[in-house]
N, C-alpha and C positions, 0 to 999 in steps of 0.2 A: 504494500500500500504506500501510494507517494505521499510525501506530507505538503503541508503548506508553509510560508512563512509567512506569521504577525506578527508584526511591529507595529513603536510607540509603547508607552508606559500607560495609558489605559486601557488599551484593547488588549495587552498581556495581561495585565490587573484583572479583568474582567474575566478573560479564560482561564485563569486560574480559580476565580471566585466562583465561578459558573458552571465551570463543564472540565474542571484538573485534571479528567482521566484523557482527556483532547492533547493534552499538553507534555508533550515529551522531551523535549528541552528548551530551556531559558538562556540565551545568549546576552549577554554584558560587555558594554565596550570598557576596556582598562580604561580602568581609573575613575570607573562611575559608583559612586561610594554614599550619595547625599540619601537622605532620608527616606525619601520615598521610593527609592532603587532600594534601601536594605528591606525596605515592607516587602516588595517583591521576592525580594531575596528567602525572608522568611514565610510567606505565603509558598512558594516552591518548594522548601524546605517541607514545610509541615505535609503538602499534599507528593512528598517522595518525587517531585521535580530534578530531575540533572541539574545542574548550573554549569554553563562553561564561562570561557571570554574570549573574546576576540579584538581584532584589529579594528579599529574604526574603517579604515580601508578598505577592509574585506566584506567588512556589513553593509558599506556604498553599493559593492557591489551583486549582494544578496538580492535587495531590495531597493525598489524605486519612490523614493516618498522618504520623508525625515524621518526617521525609524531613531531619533532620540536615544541612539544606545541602548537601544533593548531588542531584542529579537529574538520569538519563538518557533519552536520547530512544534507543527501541528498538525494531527489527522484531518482530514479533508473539510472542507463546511457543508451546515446542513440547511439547507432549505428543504421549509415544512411544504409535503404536499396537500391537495385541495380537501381529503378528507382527514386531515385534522382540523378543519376549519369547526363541521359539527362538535368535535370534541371538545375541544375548546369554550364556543359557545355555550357548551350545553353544563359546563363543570362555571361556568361565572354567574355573579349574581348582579341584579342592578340592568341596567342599561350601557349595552356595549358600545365601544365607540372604534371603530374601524377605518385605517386609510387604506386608500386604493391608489395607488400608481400605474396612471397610464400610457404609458410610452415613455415611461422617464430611463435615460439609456445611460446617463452620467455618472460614473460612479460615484464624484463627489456630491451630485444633490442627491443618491439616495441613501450615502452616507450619513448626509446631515439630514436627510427626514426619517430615517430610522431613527436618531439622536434625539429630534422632535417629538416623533410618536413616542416615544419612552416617557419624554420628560413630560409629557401630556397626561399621560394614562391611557392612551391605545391599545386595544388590546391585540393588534396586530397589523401587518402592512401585508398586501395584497397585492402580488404584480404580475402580471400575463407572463408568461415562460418565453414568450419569442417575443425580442425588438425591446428587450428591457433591460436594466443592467440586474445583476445577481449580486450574492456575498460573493469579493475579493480583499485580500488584502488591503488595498485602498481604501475600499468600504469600511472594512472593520475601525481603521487608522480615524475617519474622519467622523466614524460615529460615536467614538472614543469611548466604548464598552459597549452601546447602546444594541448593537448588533449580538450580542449574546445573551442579550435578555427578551427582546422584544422578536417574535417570529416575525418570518418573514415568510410568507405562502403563495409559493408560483401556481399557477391555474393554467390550463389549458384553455379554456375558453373562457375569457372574460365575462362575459353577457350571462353563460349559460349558469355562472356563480353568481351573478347577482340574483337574475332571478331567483336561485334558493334561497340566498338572504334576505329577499323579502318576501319570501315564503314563512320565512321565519319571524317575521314581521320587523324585521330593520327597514330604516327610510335612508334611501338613497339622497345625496348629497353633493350634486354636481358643482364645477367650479367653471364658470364662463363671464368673459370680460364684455359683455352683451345683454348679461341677465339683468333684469328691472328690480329684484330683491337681492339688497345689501347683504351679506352674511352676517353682519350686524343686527338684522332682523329676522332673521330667521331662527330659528326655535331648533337648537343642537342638545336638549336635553334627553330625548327620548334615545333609542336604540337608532344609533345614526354611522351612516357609511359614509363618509367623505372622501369625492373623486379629484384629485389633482390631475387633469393630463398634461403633457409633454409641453417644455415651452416651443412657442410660436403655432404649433400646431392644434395644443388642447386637449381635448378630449375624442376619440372616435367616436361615429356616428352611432354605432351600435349600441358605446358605452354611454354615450351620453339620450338617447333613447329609452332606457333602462333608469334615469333620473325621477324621483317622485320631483326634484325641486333643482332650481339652479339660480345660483348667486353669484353674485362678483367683490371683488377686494376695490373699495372707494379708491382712486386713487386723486390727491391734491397737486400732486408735481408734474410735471411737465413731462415724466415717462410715462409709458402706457399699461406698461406691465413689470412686474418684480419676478425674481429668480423664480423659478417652484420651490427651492426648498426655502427660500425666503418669506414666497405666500402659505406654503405648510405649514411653517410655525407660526403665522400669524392668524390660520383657521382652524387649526389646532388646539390653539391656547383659549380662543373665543368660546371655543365649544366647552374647554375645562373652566372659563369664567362663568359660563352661563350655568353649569351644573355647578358649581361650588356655590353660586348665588341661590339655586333653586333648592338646595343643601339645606343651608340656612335659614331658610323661608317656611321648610318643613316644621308642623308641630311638632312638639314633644310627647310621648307616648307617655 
């Protein structure tokens, strides 16, 4: 079995925290000794991790990306297929909150909207298997642990998975720079799916078909449109404001 290599000092943090038996050796560039490198040090330690070191030189050449003197040697990544999506669902309580990634192919924005959905409360990210980017190295690097906590579930047929989920009674959640309802007005409290598609592009016709609703991000400046994983975390975090608000509004039993 090939392994991979992660790097960066949180996405090794993270695999170690998360999934230790992934984790087959921990690479050290000489001379890296500060505080938050011996944490690592001892979290490897404790879960029967190798430690080596190497050359800073040699790790340039490992890997592509600031790898901050640290590098792991690791069993392959997993992305979750379509039927663990019912599992899932079906083991949470509450009102689930779900992103969808449609055509997003960058590694770094879906680094950083893995990053988002985490720090959200999402209980997972959704992305069609063909014309999307997947877990890479890079990925894990820019979502800075976030990618070993939060699934990530390629589908085969986008369309054919939503409709289950509003089978299930989730409301779809599209994002269109066209839409007449603000996301600011829209009601993200219930069991909600929110679709990002691709910049410039959007959303597919299919997928955005498949919408109960569709909103857009106000824009005031003189651009038209923001990153996707820029408008991710800013439709993300709305939906965590509007349920943390509607939290609070609840009686007390």
């Amino acid at each position: 079995m090939s392994l991979e290599k992660i790097y960066g000092v949180h996405a090794v943090e993270a695999l170690l925290r998360h999934h230790p038996k992934r984790v087959k050796q921990v690479w050290l560039a000489e001379g890296r000794s500060e505080p938050r490198v011996q944490a690592l040090v001892e979290l490897a330690t404790q879960n029967k991790v190798a430690i080596g070191q190497a050359e800073r030189r040699e790790m340039d050449v490992w890997v592509e990306g600031v790898h901050q003197g640290v590098v792991a040697d690791v069993s392959p990544s997993q992305v979750w297929g379509e039927a663990m999506l019912d599992e899932l669902l079906d083991r949470t309580e509450g009102a689930p909150l779900l992103l969808v990634l449609d055509g997003v192919t960058d590694p770094h924005n879906l680094g950083a909207c893995l990053r988002s959905a985490d720090a959200a409360g999402a209980l997972a990210v959704i992305v069609p298997k063909d014309k999307s980017a997947t877990l890479t190295p890079v990925v894990r690097k820019v979502a800075c642990g976030a990618a070993e906590v939060i699934p990530l579930v390629a589908v085969t047929n986008l369309a054919r998975t939503l409709e289950k989920l509003q089978q299930r009674g989730l409301w779809i959640v599209g994002t269109a720079g066209e839409a007449e309802v603000s996301i600011y007005d829209q009601d993200l409290t219930g069991p909600t799916i929110l679709i990002m598609g691709a910049e410039g592009k959007g959303m597919r016709r299919l997928t955005r078909e498949h919408c109960d609703y569709l909103v857009h991000l106000p824009m005031a400046g003189s651009v038209s449109s923001l990153n996707v994983s820029v408008a991710t975390g800013v439709c993300l975090f709305e939906a965590q404001r509007q349920r943390g608000a509607k939290a609070k509004t609840k009686p007390k039993k």
